[in-house]
C-alpha positions in Angstrom: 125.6 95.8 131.8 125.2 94.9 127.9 126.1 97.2 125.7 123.7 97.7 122.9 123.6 100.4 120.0 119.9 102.0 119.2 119.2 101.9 115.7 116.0 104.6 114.4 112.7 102.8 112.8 111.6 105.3 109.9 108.0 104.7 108.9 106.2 106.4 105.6 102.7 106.7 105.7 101.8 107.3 101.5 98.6 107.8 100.0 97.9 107.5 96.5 95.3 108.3 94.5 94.5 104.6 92.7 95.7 101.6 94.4 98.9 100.3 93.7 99.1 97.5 91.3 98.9 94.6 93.8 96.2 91.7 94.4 95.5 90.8 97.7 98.2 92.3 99.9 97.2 93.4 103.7 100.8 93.6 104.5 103.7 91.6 104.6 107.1 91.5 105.4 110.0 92.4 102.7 113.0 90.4 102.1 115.8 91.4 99.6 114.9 95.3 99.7 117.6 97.3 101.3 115.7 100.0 102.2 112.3 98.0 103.1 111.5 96.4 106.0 107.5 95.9 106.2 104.7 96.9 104.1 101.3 97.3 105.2 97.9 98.1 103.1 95.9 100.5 105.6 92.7 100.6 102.6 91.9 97.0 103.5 91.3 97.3 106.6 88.8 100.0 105.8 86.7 98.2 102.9 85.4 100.9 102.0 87.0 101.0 98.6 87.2 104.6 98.3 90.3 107.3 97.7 92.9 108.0 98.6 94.4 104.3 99.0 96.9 104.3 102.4 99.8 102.3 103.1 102.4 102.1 105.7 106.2 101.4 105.0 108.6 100.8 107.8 112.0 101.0 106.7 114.9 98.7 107.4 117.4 99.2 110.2 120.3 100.2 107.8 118.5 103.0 106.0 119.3 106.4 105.6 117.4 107.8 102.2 114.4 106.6 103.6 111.5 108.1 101.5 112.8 107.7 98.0 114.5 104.5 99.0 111.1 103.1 100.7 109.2 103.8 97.6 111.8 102.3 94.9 111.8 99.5 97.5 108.4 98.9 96.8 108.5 98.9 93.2 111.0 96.4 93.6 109.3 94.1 96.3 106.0 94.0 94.3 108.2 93.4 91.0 107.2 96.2 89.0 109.3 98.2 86.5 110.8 101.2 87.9 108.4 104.4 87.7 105.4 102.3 87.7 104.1 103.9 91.4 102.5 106.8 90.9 103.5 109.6 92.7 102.0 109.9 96.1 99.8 112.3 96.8 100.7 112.6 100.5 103.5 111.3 102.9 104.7 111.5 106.3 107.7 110.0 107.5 107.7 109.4 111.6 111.0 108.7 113.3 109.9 106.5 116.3 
């Protein structure tokens, strides 16, 4: 028998009021983010263009601040300044 460790996937569903500052993003992957594994745009699939704007973060295996970290992450990953994302005016964080 292998042994193998189990390692927790944290995922942040956020929704903002205004969409983020972004063109054309459905999701994509995130490299050179610590805490950032995957990003996905849940409003696109929606087109419907209306409030609030959803997204889905997934957190990288070696994360342990996950919400803050997530969102910086972001900021960084899209290359905006730090403080740019508005706050969110909902999140839940699942621990699959």
């Amino acid at each position: 028998m292998s042994n193998f460790t189990l390692q927790a996937q944290l995922n942040l569903l956020a929704a903002f009021d205004d969409p983020l500052p972004i063109v054309n993003c459905e999701g994509d992957f995130v490299k050179r983010v610590e805490s950032l594994y995957w990003m996905g745009n849940n409003s696109t699939k929606l087109e419907n263009g209306r409030t609030p704007h959803c997204w889905t973060f997934f957190s990288s295996k070696q994360s342990s601040s996950v919400r803050a970290g997530m969102l910086q992450g972001v900021e960084i990953a899209l290359g905006l300044p730090e403080g740019s994302i508005p706050k969110p005016v909902y999140t839940r964080l699942i621990d699959y």
